[in-house]
N, C-alpha and C positions, 0 to 999 in steps of 0.2 A: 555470494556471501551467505553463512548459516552462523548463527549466534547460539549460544547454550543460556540464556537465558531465561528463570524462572518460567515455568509452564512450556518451554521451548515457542518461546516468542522469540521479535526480532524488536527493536526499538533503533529510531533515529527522528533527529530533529529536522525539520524541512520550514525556510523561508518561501513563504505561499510566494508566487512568480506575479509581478508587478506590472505586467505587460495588459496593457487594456487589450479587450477581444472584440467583434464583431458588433455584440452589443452594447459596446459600451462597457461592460466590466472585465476588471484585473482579476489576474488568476489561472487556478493551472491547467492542463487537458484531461478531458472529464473521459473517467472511466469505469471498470466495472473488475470487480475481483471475481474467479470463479470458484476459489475453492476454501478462502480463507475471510474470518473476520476482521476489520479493520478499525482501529479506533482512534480517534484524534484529541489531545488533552491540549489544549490553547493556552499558549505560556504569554503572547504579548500581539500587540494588535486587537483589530475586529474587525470581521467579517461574515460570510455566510458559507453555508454547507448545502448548495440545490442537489437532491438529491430524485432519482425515480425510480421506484419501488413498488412493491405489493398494495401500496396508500395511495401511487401516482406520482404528480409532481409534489415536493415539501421543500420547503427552503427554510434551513434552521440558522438564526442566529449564533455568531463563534465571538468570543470574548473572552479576558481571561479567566482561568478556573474552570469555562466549561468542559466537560468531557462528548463525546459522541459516538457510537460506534454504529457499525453497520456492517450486515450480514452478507453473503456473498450474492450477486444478482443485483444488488445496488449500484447504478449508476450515477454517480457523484461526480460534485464537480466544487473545487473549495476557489469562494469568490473571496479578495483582497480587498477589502473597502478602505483600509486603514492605510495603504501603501507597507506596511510595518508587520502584518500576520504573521508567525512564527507558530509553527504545534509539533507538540511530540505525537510521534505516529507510534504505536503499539500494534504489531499485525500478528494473527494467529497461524500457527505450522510455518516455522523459521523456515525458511529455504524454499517453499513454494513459489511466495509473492516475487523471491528474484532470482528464477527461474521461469518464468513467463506463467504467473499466476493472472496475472490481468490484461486486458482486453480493451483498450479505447475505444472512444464512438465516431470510428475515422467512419466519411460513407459508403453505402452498402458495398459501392464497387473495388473497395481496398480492403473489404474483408473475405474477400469470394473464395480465398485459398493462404494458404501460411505463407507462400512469398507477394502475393500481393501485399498481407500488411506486413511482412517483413520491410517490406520499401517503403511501405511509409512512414513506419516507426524506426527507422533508421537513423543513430547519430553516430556518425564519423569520430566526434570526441566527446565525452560529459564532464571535461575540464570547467567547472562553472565560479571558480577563484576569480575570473574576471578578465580581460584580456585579451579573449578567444571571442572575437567576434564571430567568428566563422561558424563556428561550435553552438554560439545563443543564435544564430540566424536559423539553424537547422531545426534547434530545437522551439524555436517559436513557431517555423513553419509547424512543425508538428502539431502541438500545441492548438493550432489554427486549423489545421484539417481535422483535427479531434472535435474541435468546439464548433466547426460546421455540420457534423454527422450529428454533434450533441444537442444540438436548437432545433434540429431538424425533428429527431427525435422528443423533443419535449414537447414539441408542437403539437406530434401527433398523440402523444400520451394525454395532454390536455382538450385536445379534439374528441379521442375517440375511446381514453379508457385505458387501463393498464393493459390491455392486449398487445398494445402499439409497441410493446417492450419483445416480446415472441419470438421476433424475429431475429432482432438483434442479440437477443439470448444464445436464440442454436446457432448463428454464426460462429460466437465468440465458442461456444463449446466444442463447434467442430476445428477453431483454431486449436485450442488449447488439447486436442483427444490423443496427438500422441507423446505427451509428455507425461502424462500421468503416472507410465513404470519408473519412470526418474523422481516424482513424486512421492511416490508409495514408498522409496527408496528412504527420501526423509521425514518420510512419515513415521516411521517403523525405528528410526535413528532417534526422533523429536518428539513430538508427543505421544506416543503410542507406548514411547520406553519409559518416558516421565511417568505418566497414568499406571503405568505395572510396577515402577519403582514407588511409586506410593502406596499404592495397592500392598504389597511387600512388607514396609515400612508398618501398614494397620495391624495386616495381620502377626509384627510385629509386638506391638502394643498390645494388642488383644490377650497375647500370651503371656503379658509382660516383660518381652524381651527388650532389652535395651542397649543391644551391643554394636548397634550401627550408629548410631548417636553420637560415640567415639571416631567417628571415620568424617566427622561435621570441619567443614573448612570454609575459607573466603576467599572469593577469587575477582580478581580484579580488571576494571576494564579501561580505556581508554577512546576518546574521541577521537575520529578522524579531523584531522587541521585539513584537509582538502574537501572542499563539498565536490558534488556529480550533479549535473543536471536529470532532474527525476522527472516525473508525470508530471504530481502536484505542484513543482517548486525545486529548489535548491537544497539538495540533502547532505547533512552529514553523519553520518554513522557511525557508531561503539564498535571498536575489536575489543573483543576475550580474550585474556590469557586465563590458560590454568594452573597457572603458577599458584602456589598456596601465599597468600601474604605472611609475611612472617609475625610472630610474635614480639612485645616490647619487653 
């Protein structure tokens, strides 16, 4: 899915996953984007956002009203405290993030090659309406072999230093290295065409031309009534039309 939304973002809303983990907390399977920023707006709930980064380990408080984002190399993991977390996700360069922009903390020996974690990121269905046991069994395994790689990893981050992150970096990079010409694809479609059509638009003004201005419309969208079993949680997602809405 690629959305046309402002800035060539994607937006949807995701109920953070209520499944308690290893440790003891609820929440979804911790990952790492590589090419895009990520940012989370908390509409209901509280919870937290343990994050490891260029800082190390940080575990930020989620409630509602706050905002968060995080830049790509972060590997995050959004805990459920409230049973009830709910946030809007805003992710930068539409069509990257669901096209295998991101990378779980599945361990070392599931990330050695693209069908390695092809297997273990594997869901049969992401029907997550309710129902499908089958479908939430696959995806909490998942889930569970994520947040085994991810404790693993916090452990050594807090032991020995943000080094401990290195590795697990050019893993996920050598996953993700040959998608990038499909990338670049909506790159050039997404924000690259946004940034030049504004760009446009200045020199525009500059001039004092104002004949695009006239070409201004509203276009309208719609929530998906089916969520999908995601990373974080239970997502649902906005389609685009570009239909013009009409006038009154």
């Amino acid at each position: 899915m690629c959305t046309s939304f402002p800035g060539a973002t994607a937006v949807s809303e995701v109920s953070i996953y209520d499944w308690p983990g290893a440790d003891g907390a609820a929440g979804g399977s911790p990952h790492v984007h590589t090419a895009s920023t990520e940012a989370y707006v908390v509409q209901q709930g509280a919870g937290r956002l343990e994050t490891l980064d260029s800082r190390g380990f940080t575990s930020t408080p989620l409630a509602p009203g706050t905002v968060v984002w995080f830049t790509p190399g972060t590997v995050h993991r959004a805990i459920n405290d409230s049973g009830d977390l709910k946030v809007l996700i805003v992710m930068q360069n539409a069509g990257l993030p669901e096209n295998g922009d991101a990378v779980m903390t599945f361990p070392p020996e599931h990330l050695v090659d693209v069908d390695a974690y092809a297997r273990a990121a594997f869901l049969p269905s992401r029907n997550a309406d309710g129902g499908d046991a089958a479908a939430e069994a696959v995806a909490r395994r998942r889930r569970d072999l994520a947040l085994e790689g991810y404790l693993a990893l916090k452990a050594a981050v807090q032991e020995s230093g943000v080094g401990a992150l290195a590795e697990f970096h050019a893993a996920a990079a050598k996953l993700v290295s040959g998608r990038t010409g499909t990338w670049r694809d909506y790159l050039a479609g997404g924000a690259e065409r946004q940034a030049d059509l504004t760009g446009r638009q200045l020199e525009s003004l500059e001039s004092m031309e104002s004949f695009y201005l006239q070409d201004a419309r509203t276009t309208m969208g719609e929530r998906k009534t089916r969520r999908i079993y995601g990373m974080c949680g239970r997502i649902q997602a906005w389609e685009l039309s570009e239909t013009v809405v009409a006038g009154t």
